[in-house]
C-alpha positions in Angstrom: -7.8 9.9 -25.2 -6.0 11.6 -22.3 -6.5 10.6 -18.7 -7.0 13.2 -16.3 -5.1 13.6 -13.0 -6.3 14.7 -9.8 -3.8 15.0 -7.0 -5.3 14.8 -3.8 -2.7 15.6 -0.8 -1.8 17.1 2.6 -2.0 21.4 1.9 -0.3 22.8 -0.1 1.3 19.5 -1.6 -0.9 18.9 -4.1 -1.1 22.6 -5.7 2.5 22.6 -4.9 2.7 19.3 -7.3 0.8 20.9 -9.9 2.5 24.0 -10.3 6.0 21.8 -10.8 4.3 20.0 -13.5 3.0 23.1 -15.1 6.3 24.4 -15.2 7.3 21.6 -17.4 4.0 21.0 -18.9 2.1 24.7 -19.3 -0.5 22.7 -21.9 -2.1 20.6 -18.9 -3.5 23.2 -17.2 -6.9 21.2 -18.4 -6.5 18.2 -17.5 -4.4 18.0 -14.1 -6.5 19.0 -10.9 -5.3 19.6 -7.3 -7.0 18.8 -3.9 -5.5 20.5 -0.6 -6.1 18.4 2.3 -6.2 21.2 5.4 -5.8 19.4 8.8 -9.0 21.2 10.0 -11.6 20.4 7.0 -13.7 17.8 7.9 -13.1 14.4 5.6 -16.9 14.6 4.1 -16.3 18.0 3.3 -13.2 16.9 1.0 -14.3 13.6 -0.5 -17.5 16.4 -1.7 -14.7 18.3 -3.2 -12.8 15.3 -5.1 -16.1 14.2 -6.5 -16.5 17.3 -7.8 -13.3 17.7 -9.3 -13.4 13.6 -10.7 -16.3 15.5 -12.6 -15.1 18.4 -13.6 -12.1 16.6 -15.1 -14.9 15.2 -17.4 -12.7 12.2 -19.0 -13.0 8.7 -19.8 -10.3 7.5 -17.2 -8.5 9.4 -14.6 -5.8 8.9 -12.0 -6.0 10.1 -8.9 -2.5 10.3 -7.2 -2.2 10.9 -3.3 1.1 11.6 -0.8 1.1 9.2 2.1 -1.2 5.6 2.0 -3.6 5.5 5.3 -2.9 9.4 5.5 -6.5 11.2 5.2 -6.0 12.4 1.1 -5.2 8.6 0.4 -8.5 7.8 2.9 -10.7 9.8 1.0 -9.7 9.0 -2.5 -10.1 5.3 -1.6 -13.7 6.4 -1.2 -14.2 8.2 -4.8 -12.0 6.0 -7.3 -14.1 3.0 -8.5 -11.5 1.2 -9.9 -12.3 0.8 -13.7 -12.2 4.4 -14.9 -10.3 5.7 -11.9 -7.7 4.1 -10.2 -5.4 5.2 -7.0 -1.7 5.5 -6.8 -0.5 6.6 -3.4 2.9 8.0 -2.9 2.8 10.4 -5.3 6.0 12.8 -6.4 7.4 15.1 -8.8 8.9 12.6 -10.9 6.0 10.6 -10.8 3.4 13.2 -11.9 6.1 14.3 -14.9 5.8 10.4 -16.3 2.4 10.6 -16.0 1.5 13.4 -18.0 3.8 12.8 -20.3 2.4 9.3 -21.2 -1.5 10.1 -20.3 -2.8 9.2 -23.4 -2.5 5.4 -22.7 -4.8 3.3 -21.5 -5.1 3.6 -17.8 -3.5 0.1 -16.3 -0.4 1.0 -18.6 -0.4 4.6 -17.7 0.0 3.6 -13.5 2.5 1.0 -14.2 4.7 4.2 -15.7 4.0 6.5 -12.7 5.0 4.3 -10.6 8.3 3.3 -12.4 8.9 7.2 -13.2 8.2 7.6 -9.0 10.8 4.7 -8.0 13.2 5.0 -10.8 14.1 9.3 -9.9 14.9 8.1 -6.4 19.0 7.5 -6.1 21.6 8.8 -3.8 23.5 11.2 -5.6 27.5 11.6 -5.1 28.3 15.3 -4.2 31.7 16.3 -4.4 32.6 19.1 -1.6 34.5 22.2 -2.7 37.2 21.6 -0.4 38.2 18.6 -2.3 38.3 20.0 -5.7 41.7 21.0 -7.2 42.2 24.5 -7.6 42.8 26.0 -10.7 46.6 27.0 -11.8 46.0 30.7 -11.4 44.3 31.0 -8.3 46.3 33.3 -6.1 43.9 32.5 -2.7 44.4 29.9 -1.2 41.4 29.0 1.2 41.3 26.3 3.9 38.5 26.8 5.5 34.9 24.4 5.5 32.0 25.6 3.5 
């Protein structure tokens, strides 16, 4: 049993979101579904849209994953999950989504409890060493001081 995943977000985040993951995953096409939030649809008009797509994913359980919490996607899937076969995870990213469809076939509880670690977990500072600081080779004949 897979779970389906609808993202709802700000436009063009959530298509954006699911074209990352189908680079990754190209066999999900099915079973992950994106909702564009534009800034001049009314909400009604939307939540219409994610009940529609909650249906059309046609599954037992499904996550729905949004950007911001209190921001209009997260507003209006508060209004469509029921919280037994669908559940809400706000603060969706790349990361995120990747963990989820990876392990979609567990049950649903399980299944938020590694988005969200897969979400957290990919956020770090990352040391970057600057090309001014990086010994040249032997046989390098230019010799280049300046900032890049």
């Amino acid at each position: 049993m897979n779970t389906g995943i609808l993202i709802i977000a700000h436009a063009p985040l959530a298509s954006a979101l699911r074209s990352g993951l189908l680079h990754v995953f190209p066999d999900a096409d099915q079973g992950v579904m994106a909702l564009d939030v534009p800034p001049s649809e009314a909400p009604e008009l939307t939540q219409a849209h994610a009940m529609q797509m909650l249906g059309q994913l046609a599954t037992y359980q499904t996550l729905v994953l949004t950007d911001v919490f209190g921001a209009t996607p997260c507003n209006i899937a508060q209004k469509v999950v029921d919280g037994v076969r669908s559940k809400l995870v706000a603060g969706v990213n790349l990361p995120m989504l990747l963990r989820t469809v990876n392990y979609r076939h567990e049950p649903l509880d399980m299944l938020i409890s590694r988005a969200m670690a897969g979400g957290t977990q990919s956020i770090m500072q990352v040391a970057v060493t600057a090309p001014q600081n990086q010994q040249r080779k032997i046989n390098d004949q230019q010799h280049h001081d300046h900032s890049q």
